[in-house]
Structures are given as C-alpha cells and as structure tokens.
Kinemage of the C-alpha trace (Angstrom):
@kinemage 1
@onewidth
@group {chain A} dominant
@subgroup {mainchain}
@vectorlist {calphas} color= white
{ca unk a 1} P -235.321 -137.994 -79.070
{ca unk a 2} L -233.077 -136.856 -82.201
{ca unk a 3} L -234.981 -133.772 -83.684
{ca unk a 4} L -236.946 -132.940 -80.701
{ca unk a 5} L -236.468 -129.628 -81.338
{ca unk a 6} L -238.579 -129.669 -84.498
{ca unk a 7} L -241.766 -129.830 -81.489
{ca unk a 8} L -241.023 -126.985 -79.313
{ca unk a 9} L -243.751 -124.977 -80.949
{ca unk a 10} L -246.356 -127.929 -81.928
{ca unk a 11} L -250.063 -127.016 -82.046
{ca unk a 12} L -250.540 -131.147 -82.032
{ca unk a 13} L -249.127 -134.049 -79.969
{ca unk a 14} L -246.233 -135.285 -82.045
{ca unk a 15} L -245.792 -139.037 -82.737
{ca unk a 16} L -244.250 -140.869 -80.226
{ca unk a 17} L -244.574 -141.503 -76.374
{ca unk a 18} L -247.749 -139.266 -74.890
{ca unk a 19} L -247.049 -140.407 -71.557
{ca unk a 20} L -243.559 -140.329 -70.310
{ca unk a 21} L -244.523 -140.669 -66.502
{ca unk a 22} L -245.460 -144.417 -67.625
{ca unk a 23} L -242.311 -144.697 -69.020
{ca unk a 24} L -240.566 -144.090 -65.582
{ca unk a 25} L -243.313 -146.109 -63.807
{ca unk a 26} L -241.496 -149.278 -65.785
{ca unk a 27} L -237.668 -148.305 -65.699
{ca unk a 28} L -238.007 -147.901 -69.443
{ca unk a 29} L -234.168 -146.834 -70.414
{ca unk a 30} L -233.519 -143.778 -72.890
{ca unk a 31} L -230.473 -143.961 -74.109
{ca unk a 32} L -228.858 -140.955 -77.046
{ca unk a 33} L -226.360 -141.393 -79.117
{ca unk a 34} L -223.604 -138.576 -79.487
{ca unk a 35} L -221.153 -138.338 -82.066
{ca unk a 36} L -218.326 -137.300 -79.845
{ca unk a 37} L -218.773 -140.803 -77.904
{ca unk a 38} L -217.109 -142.203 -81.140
{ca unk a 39} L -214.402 -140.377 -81.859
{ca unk a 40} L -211.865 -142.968 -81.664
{ca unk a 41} L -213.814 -144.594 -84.910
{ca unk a 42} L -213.164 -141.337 -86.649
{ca unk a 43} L -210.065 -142.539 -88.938
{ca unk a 44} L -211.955 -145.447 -90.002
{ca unk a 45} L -215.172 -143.420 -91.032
{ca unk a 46} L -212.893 -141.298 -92.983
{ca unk a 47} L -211.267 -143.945 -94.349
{ca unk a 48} L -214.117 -145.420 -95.920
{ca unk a 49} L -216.563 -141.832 -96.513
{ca unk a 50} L -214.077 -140.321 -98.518
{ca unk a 51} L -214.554 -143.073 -101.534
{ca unk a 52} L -217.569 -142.971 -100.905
{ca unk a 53} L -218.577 -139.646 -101.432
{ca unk a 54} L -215.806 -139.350 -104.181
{ca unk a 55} L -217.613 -142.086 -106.099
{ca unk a 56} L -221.161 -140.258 -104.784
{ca unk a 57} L -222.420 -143.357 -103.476
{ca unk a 58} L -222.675 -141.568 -100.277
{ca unk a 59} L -224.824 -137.933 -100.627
{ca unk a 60} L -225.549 -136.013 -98.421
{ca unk a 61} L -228.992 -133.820 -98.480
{ca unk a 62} L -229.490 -130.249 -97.171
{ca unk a 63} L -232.047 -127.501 -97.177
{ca unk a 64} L -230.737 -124.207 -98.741
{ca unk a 65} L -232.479 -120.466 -98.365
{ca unk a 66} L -231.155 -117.592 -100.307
{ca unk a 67} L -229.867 -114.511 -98.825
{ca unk a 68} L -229.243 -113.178 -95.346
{ca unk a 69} L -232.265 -111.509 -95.356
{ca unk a 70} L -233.989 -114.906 -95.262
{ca unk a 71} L -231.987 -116.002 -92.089
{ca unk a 72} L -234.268 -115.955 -89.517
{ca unk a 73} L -236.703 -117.647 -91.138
{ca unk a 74} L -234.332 -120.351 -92.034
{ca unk a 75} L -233.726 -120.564 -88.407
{ca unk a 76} L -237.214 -120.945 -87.395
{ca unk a 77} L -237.736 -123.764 -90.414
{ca unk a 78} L -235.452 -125.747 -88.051
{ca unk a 79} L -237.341 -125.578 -84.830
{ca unk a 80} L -240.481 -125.938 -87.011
{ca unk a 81} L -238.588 -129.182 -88.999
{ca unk a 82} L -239.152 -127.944 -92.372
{ca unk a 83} L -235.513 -128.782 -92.972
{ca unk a 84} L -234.260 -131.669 -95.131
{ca unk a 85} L -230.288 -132.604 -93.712
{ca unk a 86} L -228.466 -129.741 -92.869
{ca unk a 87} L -230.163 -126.107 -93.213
{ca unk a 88} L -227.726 -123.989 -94.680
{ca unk a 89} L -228.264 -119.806 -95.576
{ca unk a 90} L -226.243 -118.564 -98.926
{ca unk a 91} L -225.090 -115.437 -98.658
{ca unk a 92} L -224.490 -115.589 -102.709
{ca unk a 93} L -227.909 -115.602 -104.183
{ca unk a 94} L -226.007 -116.055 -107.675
{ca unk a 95} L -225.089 -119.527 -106.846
C-alpha cells in the first residue's frame, strides 16, 4: 500500500487488488511496514550508510522543481506520482 497516495485522483483502476472485499472474504493479512517500528536498528543503519554514501555506493534519487512559485504544483506531482525519491522545491533557482 506504500504510495497509495499517488491514486487518490486516478481516472483508471491502478494495478493491484480490484476487489478488496475478496480479500476479507479469505482473511488475507495486510501488513505495512513503518520506519519508526525499527528504530532500535538505527545505529547499525548508520553505521553502515554513512560509508556507503561516502563512497556513493549508496545514492539516493529525488525529484527537484525550481522556485516557490512552482510549489503547488510540486505538491500535486506527489499525489499524482510524478515524483522520482523524494520531491524537493528550491527556493534558489541559481543552484
């Protein structure tokens, strides 16, 4: 269910389960995953992303717009998932 926001406004059934009244009809489980149900592995994942990232074998990809003008439109390029990683907004269009 990660990114289920990316549907809200869909003009198309999105991929996945059509029918989640089936689903409940056979005790399927749904089970999410939350980072803050791990935080106790935190100083290990530190441990090892910080070489990682130093060494850039671990990247990290994100969607910039330009300008605060362009915010709200960034916004809705979430809920529509035309995001890549994070969306950010710059505020310094001379980046």
């Amino acid at each position: 269910m990660v990114g289920a926001i990316s549907g809200y406004n869909a003009t198309r059934p999105a991929p996945g389960p059509d029918n989640l009244f089936r689903a409940a009809a056979h005790e399927v489980t749904l089970r999410g995953m939350l980072v803050s149900s791990h935080f106790d592995l935190f100083p290990e994942w530190i441990g090892k992303a910080v070489a990682r990232l130093a060494d850039g074998t671990l990247r990290t990809e994100e969607t910039v717009v330009d300008g605060i003008e362009r915010a709200a439109d960034a916004f809705l390029g979430v809920l529509s998932g035309a995001n890549t990683g994070k969306m950010l907004v710059c505020l310094d269009t001379a980046r």
